[in-house]
C-alpha positions in Angstrom: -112.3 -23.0 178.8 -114.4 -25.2 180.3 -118.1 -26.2 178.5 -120.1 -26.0 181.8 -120.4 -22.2 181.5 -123.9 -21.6 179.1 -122.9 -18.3 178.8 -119.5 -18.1 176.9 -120.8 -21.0 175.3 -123.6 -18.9 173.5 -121.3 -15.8 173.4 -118.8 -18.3 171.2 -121.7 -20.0 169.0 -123.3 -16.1 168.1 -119.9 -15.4 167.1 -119.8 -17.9 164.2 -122.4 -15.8 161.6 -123.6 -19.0 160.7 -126.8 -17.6 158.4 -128.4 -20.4 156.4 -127.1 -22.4 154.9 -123.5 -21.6 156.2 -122.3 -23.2 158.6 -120.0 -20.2 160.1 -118.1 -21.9 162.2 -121.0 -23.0 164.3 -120.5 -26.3 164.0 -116.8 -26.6 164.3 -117.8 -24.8 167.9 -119.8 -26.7 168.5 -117.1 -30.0 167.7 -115.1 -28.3 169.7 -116.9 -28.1 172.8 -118.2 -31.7 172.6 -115.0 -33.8 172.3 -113.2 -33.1 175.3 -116.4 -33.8 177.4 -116.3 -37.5 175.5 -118.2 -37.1 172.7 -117.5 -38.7 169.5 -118.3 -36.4 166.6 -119.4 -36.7 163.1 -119.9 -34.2 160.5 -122.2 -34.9 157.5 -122.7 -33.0 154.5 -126.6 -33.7 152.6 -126.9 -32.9 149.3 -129.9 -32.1 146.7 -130.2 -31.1 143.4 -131.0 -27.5 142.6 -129.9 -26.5 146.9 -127.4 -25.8 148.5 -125.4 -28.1 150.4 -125.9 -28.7 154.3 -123.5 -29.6 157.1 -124.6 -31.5 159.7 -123.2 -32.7 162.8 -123.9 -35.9 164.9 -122.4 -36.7 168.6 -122.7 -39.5 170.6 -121.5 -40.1 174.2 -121.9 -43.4 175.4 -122.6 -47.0 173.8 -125.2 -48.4 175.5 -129.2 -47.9 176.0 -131.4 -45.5 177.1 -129.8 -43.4 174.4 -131.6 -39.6 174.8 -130.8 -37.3 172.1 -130.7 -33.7 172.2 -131.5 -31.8 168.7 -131.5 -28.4 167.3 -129.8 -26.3 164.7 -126.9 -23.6 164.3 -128.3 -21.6 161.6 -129.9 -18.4 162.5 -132.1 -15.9 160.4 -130.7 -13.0 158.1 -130.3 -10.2 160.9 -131.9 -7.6 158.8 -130.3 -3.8 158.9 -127.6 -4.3 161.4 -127.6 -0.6 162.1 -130.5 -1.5 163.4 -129.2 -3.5 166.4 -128.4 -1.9 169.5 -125.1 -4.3 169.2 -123.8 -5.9 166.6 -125.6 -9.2 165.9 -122.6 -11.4 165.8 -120.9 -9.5 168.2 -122.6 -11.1 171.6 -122.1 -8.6 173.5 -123.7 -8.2 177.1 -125.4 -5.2 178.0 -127.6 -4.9 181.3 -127.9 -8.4 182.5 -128.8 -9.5 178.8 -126.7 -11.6 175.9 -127.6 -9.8 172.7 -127.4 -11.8 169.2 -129.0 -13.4 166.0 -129.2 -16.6 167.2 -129.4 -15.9 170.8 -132.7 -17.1 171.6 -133.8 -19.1 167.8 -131.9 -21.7 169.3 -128.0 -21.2 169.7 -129.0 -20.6 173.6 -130.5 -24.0 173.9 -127.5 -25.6 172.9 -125.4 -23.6 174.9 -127.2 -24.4 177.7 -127.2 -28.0 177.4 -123.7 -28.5 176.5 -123.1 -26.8 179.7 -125.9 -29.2 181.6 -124.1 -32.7 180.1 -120.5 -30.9 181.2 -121.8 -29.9 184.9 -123.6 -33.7 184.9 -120.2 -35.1 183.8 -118.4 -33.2 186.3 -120.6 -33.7 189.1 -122.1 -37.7 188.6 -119.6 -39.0 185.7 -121.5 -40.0 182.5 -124.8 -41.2 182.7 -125.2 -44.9 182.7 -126.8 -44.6 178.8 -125.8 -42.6 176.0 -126.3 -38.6 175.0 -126.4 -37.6 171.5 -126.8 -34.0 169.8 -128.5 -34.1 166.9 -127.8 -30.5 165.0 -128.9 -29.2 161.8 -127.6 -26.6 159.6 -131.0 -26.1 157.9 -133.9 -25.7 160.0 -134.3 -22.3 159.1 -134.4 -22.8 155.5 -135.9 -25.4 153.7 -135.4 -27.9 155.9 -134.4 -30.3 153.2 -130.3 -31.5 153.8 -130.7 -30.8 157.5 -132.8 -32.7 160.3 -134.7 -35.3 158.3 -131.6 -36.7 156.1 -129.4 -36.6 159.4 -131.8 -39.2 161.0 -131.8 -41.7 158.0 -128.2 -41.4 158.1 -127.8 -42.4 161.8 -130.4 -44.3 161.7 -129.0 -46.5 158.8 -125.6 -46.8 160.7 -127.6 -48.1 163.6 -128.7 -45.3 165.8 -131.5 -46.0 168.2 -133.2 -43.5 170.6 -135.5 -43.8 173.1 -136.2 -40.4 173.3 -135.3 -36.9 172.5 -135.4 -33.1 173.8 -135.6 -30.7 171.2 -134.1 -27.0 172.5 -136.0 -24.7 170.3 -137.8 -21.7 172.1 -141.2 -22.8 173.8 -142.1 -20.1 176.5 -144.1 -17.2 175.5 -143.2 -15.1 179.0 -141.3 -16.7 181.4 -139.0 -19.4 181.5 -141.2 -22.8 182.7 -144.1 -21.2 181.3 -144.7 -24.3 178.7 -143.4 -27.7 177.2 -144.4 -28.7 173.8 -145.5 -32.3 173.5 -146.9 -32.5 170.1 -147.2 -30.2 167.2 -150.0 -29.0 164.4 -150.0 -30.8 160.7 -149.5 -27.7 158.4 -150.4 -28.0 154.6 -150.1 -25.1 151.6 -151.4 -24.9 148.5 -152.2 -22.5 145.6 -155.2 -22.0 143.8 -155.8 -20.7 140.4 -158.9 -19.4 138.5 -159.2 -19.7 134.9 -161.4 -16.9 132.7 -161.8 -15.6 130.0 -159.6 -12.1 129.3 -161.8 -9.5 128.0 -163.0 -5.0 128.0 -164.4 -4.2 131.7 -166.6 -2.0 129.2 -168.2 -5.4 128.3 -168.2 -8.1 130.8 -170.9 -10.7 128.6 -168.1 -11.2 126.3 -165.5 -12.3 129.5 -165.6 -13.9 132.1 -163.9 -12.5 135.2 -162.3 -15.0 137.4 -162.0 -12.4 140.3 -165.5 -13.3 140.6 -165.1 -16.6 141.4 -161.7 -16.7 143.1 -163.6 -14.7 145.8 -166.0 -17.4 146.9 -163.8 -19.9 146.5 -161.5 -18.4 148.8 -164.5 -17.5 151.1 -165.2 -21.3 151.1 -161.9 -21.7 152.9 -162.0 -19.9 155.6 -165.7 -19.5 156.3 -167.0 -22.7 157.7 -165.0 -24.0 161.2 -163.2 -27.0 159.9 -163.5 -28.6 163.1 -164.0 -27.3 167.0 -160.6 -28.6 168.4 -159.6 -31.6 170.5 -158.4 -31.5 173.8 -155.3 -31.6 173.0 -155.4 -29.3 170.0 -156.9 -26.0 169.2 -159.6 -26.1 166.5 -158.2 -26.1 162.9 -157.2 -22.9 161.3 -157.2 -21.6 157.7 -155.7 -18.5 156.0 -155.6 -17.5 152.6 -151.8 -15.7 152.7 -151.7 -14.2 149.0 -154.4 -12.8 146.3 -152.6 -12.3 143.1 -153.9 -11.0 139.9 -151.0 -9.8 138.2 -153.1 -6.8 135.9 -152.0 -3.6 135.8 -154.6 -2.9 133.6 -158.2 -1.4 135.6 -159.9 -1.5 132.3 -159.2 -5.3 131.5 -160.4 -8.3 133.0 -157.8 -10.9 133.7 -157.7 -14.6 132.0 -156.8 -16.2 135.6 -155.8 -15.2 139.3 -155.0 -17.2 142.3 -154.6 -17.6 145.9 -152.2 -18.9 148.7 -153.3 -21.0 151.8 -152.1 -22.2 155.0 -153.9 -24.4 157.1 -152.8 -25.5 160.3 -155.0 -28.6 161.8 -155.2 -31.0 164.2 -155.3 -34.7 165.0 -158.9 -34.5 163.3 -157.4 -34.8 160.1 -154.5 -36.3 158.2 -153.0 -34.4 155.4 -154.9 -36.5 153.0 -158.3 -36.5 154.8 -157.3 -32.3 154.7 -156.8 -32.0 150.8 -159.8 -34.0 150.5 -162.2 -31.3 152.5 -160.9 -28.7 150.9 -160.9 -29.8 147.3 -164.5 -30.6 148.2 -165.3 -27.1 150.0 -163.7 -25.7 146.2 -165.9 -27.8 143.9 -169.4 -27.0 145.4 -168.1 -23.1 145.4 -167.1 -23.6 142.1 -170.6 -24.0 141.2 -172.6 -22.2 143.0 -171.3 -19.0 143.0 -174.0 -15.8 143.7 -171.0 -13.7 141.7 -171.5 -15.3 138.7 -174.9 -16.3 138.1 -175.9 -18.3 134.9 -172.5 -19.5 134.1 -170.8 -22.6 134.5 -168.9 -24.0 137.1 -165.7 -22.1 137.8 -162.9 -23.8 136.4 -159.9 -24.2 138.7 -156.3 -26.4 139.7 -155.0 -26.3 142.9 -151.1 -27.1 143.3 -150.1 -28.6 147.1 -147.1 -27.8 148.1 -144.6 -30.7 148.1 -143.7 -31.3 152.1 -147.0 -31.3 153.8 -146.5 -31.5 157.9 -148.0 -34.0 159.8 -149.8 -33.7 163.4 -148.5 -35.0 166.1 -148.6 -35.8 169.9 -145.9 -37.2 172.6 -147.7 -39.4 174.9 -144.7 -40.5 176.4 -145.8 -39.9 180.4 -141.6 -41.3 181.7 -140.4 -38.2 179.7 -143.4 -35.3 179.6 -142.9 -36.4 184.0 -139.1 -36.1 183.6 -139.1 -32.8 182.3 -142.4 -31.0 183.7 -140.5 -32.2 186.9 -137.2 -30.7 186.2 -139.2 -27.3 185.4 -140.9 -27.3 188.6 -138.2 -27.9 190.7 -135.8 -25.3 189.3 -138.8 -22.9 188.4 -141.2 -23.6 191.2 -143.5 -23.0 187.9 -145.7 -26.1 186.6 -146.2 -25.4 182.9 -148.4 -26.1 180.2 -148.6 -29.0 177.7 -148.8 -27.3 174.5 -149.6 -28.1 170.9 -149.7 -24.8 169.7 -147.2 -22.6 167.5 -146.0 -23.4 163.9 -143.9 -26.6 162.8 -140.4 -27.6 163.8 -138.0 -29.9 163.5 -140.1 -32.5 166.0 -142.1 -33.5 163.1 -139.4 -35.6 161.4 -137.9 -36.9 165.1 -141.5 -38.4 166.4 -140.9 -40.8 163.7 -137.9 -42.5 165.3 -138.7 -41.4 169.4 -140.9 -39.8 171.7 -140.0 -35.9 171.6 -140.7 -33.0 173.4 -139.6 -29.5 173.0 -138.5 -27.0 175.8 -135.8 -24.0 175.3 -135.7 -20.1 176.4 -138.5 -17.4 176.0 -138.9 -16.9 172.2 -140.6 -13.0 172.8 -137.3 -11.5 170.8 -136.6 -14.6 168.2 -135.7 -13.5 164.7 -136.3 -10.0 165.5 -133.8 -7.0 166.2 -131.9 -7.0 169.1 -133.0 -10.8 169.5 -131.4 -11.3 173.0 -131.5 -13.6 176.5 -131.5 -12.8 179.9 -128.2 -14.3 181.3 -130.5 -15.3 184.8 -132.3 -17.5 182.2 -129.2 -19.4 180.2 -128.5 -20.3 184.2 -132.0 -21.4 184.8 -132.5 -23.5 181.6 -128.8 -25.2 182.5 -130.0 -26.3 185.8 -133.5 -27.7 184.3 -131.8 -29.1 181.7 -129.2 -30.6 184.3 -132.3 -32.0 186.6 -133.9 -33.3 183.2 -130.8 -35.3 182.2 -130.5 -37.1 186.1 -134.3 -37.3 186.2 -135.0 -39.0 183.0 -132.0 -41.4 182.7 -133.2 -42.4 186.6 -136.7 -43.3 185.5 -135.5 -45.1 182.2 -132.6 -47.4 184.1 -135.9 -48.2 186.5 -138.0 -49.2 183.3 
């Protein structure tokens, strides 16, 4: 069977029930796809204490420079009640124009689809004068630990060198060529507790609630605007994402509760610069709070989570050009440069290359039913085909 078809490519990888962190088969598809087209392929397992293991896989098609690489992951989301689904998630079965499957959009399409563009380039112009690489994780839905990040120390310790890579997760909200992601927000967690003093609710002068001054601590968060944006970036958000006070009692007051928090920033800030404003925005809530008047400061810790996620922004104009241009001449659509949405697996790549990020329409990812249009696989195989000749033109001319 020939690789250049996107859509029993994607009806082959949904078949491998490849839920993280198995691999499912996914991978060995994948292999399998890859090595008759040229590609010399490497599997890596990463390891660390206390997870599961990860396989990996690492393909290369050429020797020499420009080098693009193509990354993404095989690992899909639980697929929830599967007498839920219309079809069977793992079935990929078509129905009315439309591929249905766990994976089928959240991102086993991309890679279908670009497989099928390096096989129709091979078939139609040779190999490129450069090298291809897939880059493909087993873990970017889970903790994103043994997947992406240890993969590119590995190649890169062997000697891998990119000068620039396309990332194949799901970046239109509506309609294919809607928008290109060249850059994405930092995100940083933490949790907050509130130390009291336990006590009767009958007699609050011998207690000291720390309800009251969790409350305009958390307030402090998200009150004030942390910034107004850049023009690149929307403005900084923050949401607290848990209260806890773990009391079953109504007539007690607790010893401690605590909150959750999410921020999601812009180039304004660093991760450290973040921690900073927000440990301040705590301690001047902390003592001066109108819910506890004539007490001392509140006493609190705050615990950041350990992977913090960095902002960043492409400003690579030879391949935002190559692609925007592939999109417009396939699409007739000239989309947005966007920073928005949550984190991906960019964030550890723009250490190593320029990357952007452009796949299918993400309106069904992770959800029942999560399906593709088969008019769209086509589509995004043709931009991806008119990516590949466009940007390996302009980097032989550089």
């Amino acid at each position: 069977m020939s690789a250049s078809d996107p859509v029993a490519n994607l009806q082959t990888l949904i078949r491998c029930p490849s839920v993280t962190p198995a691999e499912g088969g996914a991978l060995s598809t994948l292999e399998a796809m890859l090595v008759p087209l040229g590609f010399a392929v490497e599997r890596i397992v990463a390891s660390e204490p206390g997870m599961p293991d990860i396989e990996n896989l690492y393909a290369r098609l050429g020797t020499d420079g420009p080098h693009l690489m193509f990354a993404g992951h095989t690992d899909v989301v639980p697929p929830g009640d599967e007498t839920s689904w219309r079809h069977p998630p793992f079935a990929a079965e078509i129905d009315a124009g439309e591929l249905f499957g766990r994976g089928a959009v959240d991102m086993k399409g991309g890679i279908a689809c670009f497989v099928a563009a390096v096989a129709r380039h091979i078939e139609e112009h040779d190999p490129p004068k450069g090298s291809i690489s897939f880059l493909i994780t087993g873990d970017e839905e889970g903790p994103a630990v043994n997947g992406t990040e240890k993969l590119l120390k590995w190649a890169a310790e062997k000697g891998e060198r990119w000068d620039a890579c396309l990332v194949g997760e799901p970046t239109n909200p509506d309609v294919l060529g809607d928008m290109i992601k060249i850059g994405r927000r930092g995100s940083v967690s933490g949790k907050v507790t509130v130390f009291g003093v336990q006590g009767h609710a009958a007699y609050p002068h011998l207690a000291d609630n720390p309800v009251r001054s969790l409350l305009p601590l958390a307030a402090a968060l998200m009150d004030e605007p942390f910034d107004t944006g850049t023009p690149e970036f929307p403005a900084s958000n923050l949401e607290v994402t848990s209260i806890d006070v773990g009391n079953p009692a109504t007539n007690v007051i607790p010893a401690k509760a605590g909150f959750a928090f999410n921020i999601r920033f812009n180039d304004t800030w660093t991760a450290e610069t973040l921690k900073a404003e927000i440990i301040r925005r705590l301690d001047k809530a902390a003592t001066a709070s109108p819910l506890r008047p004539g007490r001392a400061p509140a006493r609190y810790e705050i615990v950041w989570a350990e992977r913090p996620s960095h902002v960043f922004l492409t400003r690579n104009n030879g391949l935002i050009a190559s692609l925007s241009g592939a999109v417009e001449e396939v699409t007739g659509r000239v989309p947005a440069l966007s920073t928005t949405g949550g984190t991906s697996d960019a964030r550890f790549i723009k250490d190593y290359c320029p990357v952007v990020e452009f796949g299918l329409v993400g309106q069904t990812m992770h959800m029942v039913d999560e399906r593709v249009a088969l008019a769209d696989l086509e589509t995004l195989t043709q931009i991806y085909g008119t990516f590949l000749s466009r940007w390996f033109d302009n980097a032989l001319l550089s």
